[in-house]
C-alpha positions in Angstrom: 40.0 -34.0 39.9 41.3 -35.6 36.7 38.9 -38.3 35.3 40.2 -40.9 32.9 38.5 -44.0 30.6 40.0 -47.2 30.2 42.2 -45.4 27.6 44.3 -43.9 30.5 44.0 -40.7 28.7 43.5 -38.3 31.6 42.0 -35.1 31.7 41.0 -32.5 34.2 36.9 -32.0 34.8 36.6 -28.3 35.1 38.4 -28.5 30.9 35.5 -30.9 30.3 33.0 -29.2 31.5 34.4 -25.7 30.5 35.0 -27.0 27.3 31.1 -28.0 26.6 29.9 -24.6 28.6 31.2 -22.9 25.3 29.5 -24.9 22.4 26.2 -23.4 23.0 27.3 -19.7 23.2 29.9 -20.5 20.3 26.5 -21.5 18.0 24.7 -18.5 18.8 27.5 -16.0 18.2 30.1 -17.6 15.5 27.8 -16.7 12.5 26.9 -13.1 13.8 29.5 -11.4 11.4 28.2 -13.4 8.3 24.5 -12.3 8.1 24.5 -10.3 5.6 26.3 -12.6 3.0 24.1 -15.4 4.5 20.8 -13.6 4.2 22.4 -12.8 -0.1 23.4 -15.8 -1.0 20.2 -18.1 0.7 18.0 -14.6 -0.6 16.5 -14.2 3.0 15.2 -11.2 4.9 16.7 -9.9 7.9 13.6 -11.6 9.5 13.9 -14.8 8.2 18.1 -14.3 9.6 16.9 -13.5 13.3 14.5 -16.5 12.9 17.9 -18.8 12.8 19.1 -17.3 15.8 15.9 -16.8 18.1 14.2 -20.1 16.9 17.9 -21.9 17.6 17.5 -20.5 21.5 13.8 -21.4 21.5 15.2 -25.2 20.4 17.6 -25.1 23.0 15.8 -23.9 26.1 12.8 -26.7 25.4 15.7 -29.7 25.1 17.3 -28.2 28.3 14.0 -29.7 30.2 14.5 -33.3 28.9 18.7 -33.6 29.2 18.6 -32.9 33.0 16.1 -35.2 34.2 17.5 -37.9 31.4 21.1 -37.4 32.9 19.6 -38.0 36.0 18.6 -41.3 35.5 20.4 -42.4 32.9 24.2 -40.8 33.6 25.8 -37.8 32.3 27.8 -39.0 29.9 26.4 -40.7 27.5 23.2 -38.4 27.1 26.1 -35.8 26.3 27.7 -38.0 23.8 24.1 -38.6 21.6 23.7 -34.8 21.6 27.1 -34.3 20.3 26.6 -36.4 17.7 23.4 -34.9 16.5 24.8 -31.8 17.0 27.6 -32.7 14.2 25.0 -34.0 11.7 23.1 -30.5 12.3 26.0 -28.0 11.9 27.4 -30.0 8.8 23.6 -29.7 7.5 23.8 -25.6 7.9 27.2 -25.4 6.3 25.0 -27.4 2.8 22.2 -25.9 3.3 20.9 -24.1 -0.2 17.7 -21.9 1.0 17.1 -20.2 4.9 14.2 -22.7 5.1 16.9 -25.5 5.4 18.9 -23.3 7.1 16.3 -22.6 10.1 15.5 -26.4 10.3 19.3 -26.9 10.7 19.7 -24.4 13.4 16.7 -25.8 15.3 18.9 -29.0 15.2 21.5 -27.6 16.5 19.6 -25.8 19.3 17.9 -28.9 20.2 21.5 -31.0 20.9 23.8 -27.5 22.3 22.3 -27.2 25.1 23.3 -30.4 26.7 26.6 -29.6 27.5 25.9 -26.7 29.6 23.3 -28.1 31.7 24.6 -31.4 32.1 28.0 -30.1 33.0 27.0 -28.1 35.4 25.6 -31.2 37.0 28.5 -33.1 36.7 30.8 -30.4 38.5 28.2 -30.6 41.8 28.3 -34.5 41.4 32.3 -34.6 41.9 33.1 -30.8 43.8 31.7 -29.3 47.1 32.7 -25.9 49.4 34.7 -23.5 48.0 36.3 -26.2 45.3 33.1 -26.5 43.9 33.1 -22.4 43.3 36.3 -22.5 42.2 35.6 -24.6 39.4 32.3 -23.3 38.9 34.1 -19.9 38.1 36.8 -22.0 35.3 33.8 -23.0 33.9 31.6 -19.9 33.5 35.0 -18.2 32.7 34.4 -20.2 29.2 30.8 -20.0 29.1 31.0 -16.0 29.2 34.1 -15.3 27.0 33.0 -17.5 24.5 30.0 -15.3 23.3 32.6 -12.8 23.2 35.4 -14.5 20.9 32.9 -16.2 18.8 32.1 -13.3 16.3 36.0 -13.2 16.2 36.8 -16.4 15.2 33.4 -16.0 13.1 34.7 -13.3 11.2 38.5 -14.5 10.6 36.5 -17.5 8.7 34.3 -16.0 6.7 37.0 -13.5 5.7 39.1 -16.4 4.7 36.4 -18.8 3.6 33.2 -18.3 3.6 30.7 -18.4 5.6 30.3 -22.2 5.2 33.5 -22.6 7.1 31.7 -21.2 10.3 28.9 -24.3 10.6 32.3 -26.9 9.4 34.0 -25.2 12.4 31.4 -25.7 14.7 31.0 -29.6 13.3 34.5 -29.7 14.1 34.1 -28.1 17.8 31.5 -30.9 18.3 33.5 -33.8 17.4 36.1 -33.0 19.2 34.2 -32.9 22.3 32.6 -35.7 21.4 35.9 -37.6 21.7 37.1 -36.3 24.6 34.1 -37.5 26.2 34.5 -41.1 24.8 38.4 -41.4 25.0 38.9 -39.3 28.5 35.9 -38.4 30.8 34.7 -41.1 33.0 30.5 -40.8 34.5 30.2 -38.8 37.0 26.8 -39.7 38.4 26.8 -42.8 41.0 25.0 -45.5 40.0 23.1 -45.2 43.8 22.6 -41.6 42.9 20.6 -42.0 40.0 16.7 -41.3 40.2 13.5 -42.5 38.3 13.2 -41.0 34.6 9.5 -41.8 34.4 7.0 -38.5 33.4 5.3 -38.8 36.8 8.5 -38.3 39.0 9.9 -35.6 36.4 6.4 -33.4 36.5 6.7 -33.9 40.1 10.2 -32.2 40.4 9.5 -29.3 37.3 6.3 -28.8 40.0 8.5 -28.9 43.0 10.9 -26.6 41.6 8.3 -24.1 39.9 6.9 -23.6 43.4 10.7 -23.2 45.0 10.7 -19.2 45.9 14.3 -18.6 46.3 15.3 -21.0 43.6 12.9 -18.9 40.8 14.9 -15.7 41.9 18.7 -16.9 41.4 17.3 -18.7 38.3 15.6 -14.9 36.9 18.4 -13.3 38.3 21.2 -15.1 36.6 19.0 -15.0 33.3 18.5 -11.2 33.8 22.3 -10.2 33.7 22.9 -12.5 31.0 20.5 -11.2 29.2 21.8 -7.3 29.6 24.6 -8.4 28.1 23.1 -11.0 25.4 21.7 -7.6 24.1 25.4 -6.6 23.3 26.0 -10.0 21.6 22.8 -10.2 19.4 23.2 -6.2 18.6 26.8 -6.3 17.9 26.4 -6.3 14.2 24.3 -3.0 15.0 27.2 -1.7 17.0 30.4 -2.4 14.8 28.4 -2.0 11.6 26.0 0.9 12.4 27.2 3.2 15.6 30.9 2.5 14.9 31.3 2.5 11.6 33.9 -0.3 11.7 34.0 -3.4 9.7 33.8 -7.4 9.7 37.4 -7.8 11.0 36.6 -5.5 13.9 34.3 -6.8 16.3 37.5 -7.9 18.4 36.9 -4.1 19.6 34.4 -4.6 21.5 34.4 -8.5 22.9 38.4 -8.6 23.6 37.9 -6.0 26.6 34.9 -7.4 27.4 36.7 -11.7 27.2 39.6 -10.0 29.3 36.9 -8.5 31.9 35.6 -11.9 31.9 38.5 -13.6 32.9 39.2 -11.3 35.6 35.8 -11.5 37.2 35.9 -15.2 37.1 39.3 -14.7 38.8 38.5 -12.7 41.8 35.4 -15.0 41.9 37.8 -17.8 42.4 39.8 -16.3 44.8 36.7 -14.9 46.8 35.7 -18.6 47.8 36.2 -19.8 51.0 37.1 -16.1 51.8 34.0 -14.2 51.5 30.3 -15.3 52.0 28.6 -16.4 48.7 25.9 -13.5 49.4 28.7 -10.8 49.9 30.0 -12.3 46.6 27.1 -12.0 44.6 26.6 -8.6 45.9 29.7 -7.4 45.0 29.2 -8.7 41.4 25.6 -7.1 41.0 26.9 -4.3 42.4 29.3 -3.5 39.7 27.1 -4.4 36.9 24.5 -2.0 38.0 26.9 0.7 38.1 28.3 -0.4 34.9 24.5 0.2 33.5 24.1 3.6 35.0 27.5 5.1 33.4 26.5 3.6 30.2 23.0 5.3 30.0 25.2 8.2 30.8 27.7 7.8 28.0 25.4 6.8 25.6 23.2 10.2 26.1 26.0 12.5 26.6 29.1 11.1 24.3 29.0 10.5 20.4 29.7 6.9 19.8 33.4 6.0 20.3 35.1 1.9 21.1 36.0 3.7 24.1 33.1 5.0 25.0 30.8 2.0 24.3 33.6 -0.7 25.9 34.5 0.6 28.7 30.5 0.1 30.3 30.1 -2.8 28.9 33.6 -4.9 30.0 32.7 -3.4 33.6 29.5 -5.1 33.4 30.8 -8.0 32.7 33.1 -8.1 34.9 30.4 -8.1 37.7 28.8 -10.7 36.3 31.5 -13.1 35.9 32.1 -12.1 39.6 28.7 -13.5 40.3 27.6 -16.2 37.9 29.5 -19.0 39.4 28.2 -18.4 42.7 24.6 -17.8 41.7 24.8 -21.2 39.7 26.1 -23.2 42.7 23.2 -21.8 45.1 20.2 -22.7 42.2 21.6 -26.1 41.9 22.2 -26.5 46.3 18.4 -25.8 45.6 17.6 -29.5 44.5 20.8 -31.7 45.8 19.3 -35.3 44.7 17.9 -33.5 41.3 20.6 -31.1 40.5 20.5 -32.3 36.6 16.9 -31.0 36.7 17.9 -28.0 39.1 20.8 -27.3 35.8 18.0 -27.8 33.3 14.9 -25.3 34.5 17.8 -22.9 35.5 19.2 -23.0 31.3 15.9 -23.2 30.1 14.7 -19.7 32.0 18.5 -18.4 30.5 17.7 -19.5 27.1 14.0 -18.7 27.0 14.1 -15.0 28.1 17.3 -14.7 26.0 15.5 -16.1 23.0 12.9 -13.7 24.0 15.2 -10.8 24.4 16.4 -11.6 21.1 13.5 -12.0 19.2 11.4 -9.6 20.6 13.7 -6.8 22.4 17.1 -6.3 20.0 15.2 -5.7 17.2 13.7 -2.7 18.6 16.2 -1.2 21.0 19.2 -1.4 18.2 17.9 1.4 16.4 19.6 3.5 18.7 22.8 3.4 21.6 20.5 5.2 24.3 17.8 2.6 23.8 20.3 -0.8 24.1 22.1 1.1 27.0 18.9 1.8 28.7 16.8 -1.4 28.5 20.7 -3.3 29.8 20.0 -1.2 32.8 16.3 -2.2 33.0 17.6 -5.8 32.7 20.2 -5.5 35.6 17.5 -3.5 38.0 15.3 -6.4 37.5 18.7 -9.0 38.1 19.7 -7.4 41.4 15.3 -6.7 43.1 15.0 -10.8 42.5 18.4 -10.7 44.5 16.9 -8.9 47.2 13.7 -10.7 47.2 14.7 -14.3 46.9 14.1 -15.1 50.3 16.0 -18.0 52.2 15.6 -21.4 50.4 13.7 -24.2 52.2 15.1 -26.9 54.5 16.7 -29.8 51.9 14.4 -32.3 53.5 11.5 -30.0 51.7 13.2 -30.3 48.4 14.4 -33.7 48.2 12.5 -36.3 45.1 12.4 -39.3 45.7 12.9 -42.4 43.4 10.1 -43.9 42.3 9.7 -47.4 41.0 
């Protein structure tokens, strides 16, 4: 489907909504090469630097809870458009920031406004897309969502090489604005005005409560945060990895995310071609399947091999691979969860994402990155827990059970 403004600019809705999967993963990810020159020239501590990055994803998984039911009520596309915006003020506030103090409060600004893209866009793909067209977009769009954490430190590092790393927060000003146009120049609402439902506290509390008591929708949600997060423990170590077990430099972490972004592509790929073809269980299987194995050779590499790109890739783009095989698939099902409320279905499900990967962040990669065998086993430990809420999730309730209603 190609959606179009007055402008009679047209563009196709899987590149809009692909496009704003990848602004929050770009923000976490872009800056990753330039820590240490951040944390000398703002005279912070490598505390006070994973403070920007796990109070960002703290930001973002709290505003995921207000877009949804807000673009439920009020449309999709403008509630993207005022994130964008604020978004632009906050990344052009990073690039002048002059102390990390400054530099936190910017990142919580950008945190608070990322997020909207990816949960209103998922929203937005169930509003226009159903069957197996619905999957096969799903799949373009988490095809962006997962390579982007992966080319982000690239592009991160060519800047900051060239520039500085001011030119990372102007680039991601940049990113923003563009978007932000395409939006007002080319994308057209997707929510029916007859589809929209009440934004008063009541009716949200009621459907947060709805959905925190939905069995099977809790498990896809802690699934699809669980594998995610297996891998997020690759993207927030990275510097660890390229820096410390590789010995390689700030030009180099294409080594490890270009196997890993053409893994990604693939996955999404086959996932594409799966629909309509095989069962969205046997799908998902297949997927967690591969990463679990993925986790298992890694443990074994990573106790019985000195560190090599080989030997550390190879794991980890397998793993990937099963999770781009999966994500698209598990996404469709949370949000089939909650078809009259699917922005609030997309927010609780990003929020769980970004909260345990905040967590993960904050709490885990710190700990684990003082050694391969430590990352490779807690990845495994992550996926175990991904593919037992698989098993247990249960069937999900008749949609008469899960419908909320308007309220005046």
């Amino acid at each position: 489907m190609q959606v179009k403004q007055q402008t009679g600019i047209l563009v196709p809705l899987s590149l809009v909504v692909a496009a704003l999967a990848t602004l929050a993963p770009f923000s976490i990810d872009t800056y990753l090469p330039s820590f240490p020159d951040i944390a000398a020239g703002l005279t912070a501590s490598d505390a006070q630097m994973q403070l920007t990055l796990s109070l960002y994803l703290l930001a973002s998984a709290i505003s995921t809870l207000i877009y949804g039911p807000i673009s439920d009520g009020f449309g999709r596309r403008r509630v993207i458009m005022v994130a964008l915006a604020i978004y632009v003020l906050a990344s052009i506030g990073c690039a002048l920031a002059e102390s990390i103090d400054q530099l936190i409060l910017m990142r919580i600004g950008q945190g608070l406004s990322a997020s909207a893209g990816m949960v209103i866009g998922r929203a937005m793909v169930r509003d226009v897309y159903q069957g197996p067209e619905a999957q096969r977009v799903m799949a373009r769009v988490m095809l962006l969502f997962a390579i982007a954490p992966a080319i982000a430190p690239i592009i991160g590092g060519w800047l900051h090489d060239i520039l500085g790393w001011h030119s990372v927060f102007l680039f991601l000003a940049l990113v923003a604005l563009a978007l932000l146009l395409m939006l007002w120049l080319a994308t057209a609402e997707t929510l029916a005005p007859e589809m929209r439902y009440s934004v008063h506290p009541v009716a949200i509390a009621r459907a947060y409560g709805m959905a925190l008591r939905h069995r099977h929708y809790l498990a896809l949600v802690f699934c699809f945060a669980m594998m995610f997060s297996g891998f997020f423990i690759y993207v927030a170590g990275a510097p660890s990895v390229i820096y410390g077990f590789l010995g390689l430099g700030v030009n180099d972490f294409w080594v490890m995310f270009v196997p890993s972004v053409a893994a990604i592509m693939l996955g999404s790929q086959v996932s594409g071609w799966l629909a309509g073809r095989l069962s969205l269980e046997k799908t998902v299987g297949l997927g967690l399947g591969l990463l679990l194995l993925a986790s298992l050779i890694n443990i074994l590499q990573s106790l019985l091999l000195s560190p090599t790109p080989l030997s550390v890739v190879a794991p980890l783009a397998l793993y990937v691979l099963g999770m781009a095989v999966s994500m698209p698939v598990i996404n469709l099902m949370a949000l089939d969860c909650f078809p009259h409320n699917r922005g609030m279905a997309s927010a609780m499900q990003n929020f769980v994402q970004m909260a345990f990967t905040a967590l993960v962040v904050g709490a885990v990669v710190p700990l684990v990155t003082v050694s391969l065998p430590w990352m490779t086993l807690t990845m495994f430990a992550l996926s175990l827990l991904g593919v037992m809420l698989w098993m247990l999730r249960g069937r999900s309730p008749p949609e008469e059970r899960i419908v909320i209603r308007q309220t005046e």
